[in-house]
C-alpha positions, 0 to 999 in steps of 0.5 A: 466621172472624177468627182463621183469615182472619189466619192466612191468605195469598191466595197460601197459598189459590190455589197449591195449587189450580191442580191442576183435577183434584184440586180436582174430585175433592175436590168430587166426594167432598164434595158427591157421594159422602158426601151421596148415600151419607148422605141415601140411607142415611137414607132406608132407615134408620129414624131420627127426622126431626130426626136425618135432617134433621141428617145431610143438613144436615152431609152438604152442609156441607164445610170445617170449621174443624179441618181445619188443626188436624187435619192438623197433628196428623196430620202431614199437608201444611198448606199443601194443609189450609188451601186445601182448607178454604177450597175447601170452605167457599166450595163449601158456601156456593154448595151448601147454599143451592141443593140443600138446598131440594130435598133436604129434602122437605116443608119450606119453604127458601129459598136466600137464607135459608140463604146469608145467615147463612153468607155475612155470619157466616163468608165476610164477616169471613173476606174482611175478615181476609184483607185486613187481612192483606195490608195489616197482617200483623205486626197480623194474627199478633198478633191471629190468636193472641189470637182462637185463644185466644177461639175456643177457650175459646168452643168449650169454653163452647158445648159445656158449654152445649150439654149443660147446655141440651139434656141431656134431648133428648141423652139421648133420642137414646140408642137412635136411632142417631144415635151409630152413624150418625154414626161411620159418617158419619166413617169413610165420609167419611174413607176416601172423602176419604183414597182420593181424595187421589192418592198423597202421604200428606201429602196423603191424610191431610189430603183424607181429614180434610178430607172427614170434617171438615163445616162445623159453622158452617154446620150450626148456622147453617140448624140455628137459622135454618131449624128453629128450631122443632125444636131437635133438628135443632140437637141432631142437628148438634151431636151429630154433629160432636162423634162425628165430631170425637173420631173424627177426633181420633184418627185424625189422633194417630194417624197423626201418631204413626206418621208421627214413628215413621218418621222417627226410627226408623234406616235398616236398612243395605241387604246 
């Protein structure tokens, strides 16, 4: 949260959103449409309750953190990448600790609960970053680059643990569905998101990975503190995101490929 609030301006985040009816739209199709579609579908198909549980989590989580990145590889608007993240983020935070409890069904949650660990663990230090970036920006760039290169070599030890830690319970997801449900899970959000975006593809590419992106952190944070006692819950929301992640890389290389072939390949002379 401190390398992505140093890489950031109050007036990067606020420009692109003045625009009322893309931003409704956006939340429309993040906190609308892909949860209702997701949690209806897991409560016809026959998945494990933990992997439900995992889906609706991530089905009301918005705003990953790669959506920048990966609008980057896709060639998309980053300007728009990095306002519809913290749109996104700050949406979820309000969301998920006010409909989950209600969703989840049987299950005893409380909002503050949930809200506290994704308000002090990702919206604090972020507001903190982006204000010293205001105030020491040439720090802030120097600093935003060191705490990339630990963000990454920290996602890279999480995920070697994760399977070291949880590779009985990784196998045991083999043959449930998860795998499939979570690629769908991408594509769906994708397409919804990349639809909804209006009619720049810039913009399409990045609301369409923006939409399929969901805020891992705060999966894996009302993951551990609200089912610590079922850590397949954990496993299903780790799991989920590394599948839609891969997806989403692709697709954003992709696209990135095509969108360089355009803009080299020459002019055809019109007769």
């Amino acid at each position: 949260m401190f390398a992505i609030g140093f890489s950031l301006t109050s007036g990067m985040i606020i420009k692109p959103l003045k625009n009322w009816k893309f931003d409704l739209s956006v939340i429309a199709a993040n906190f609308v449409i892909v949860p209702a579609v997701v949690i209806g579908l897991t409560m016809v198909v026959p998945l494990p309750p933990e992997t439900k549980i995992g889906l609706t989590i991530l089905s009301l989580s918005a705003g990953g953190q790669f959506i920048p990145k990966l609008s980057q590889s896709a060639k998309g608007n980053i300007v728009v990448a990095v306002a519809l993240m913290m749109l996104l983020m700050i949406s979820t935070i309000i969301i998920l600790p006010l409909v989950l409890p209600f969703v989840i069904l049987g299950t005893s949650l409380n909002s503050w609960d949930i809200a506290k660990p994704i308000i002090f663990l990702m919206l604090t230090p972020l507001g903190i970053a982006i204000a010293i970036k205001q105030r020491y920006s040439g720090f802030a760039s120097h600093a935003a680059k060191r705490l990339n290169l630990v963000t990454t070599a920290s996602i890279l030890i999480l995920l070697l643990l994760f399977f070291v830690g949880f590779w009985s319970q990784i196998i045991g997801t083999f043959g449930t569905g998860l795998i499939a449900f979570g690629v769908f899970f991408a594509l769906f959000a994708l397409c919804i998101g990349y639809f909804l975006g209006g009619r720049n593809p810039e913009v399409r590419r990045v609301t369409g990975l923006a939409t399929a992106n969901r805020n891992l952190t705060a999966g894996m944070l009302v993951a551990t503190t609200n089912f610590a006692e079922t850590p397949m819950v954990f496993v299903a929301v780790f799991l989920l995101s590394i599948v839609k992640l891969v997806i989403l890389l692709i697709v954003s290389w992709e696209w990135g490929r095509r969108s360089s072939k355009k803009q080299t390949e020459p002019a055809v002379p019109q007769p």
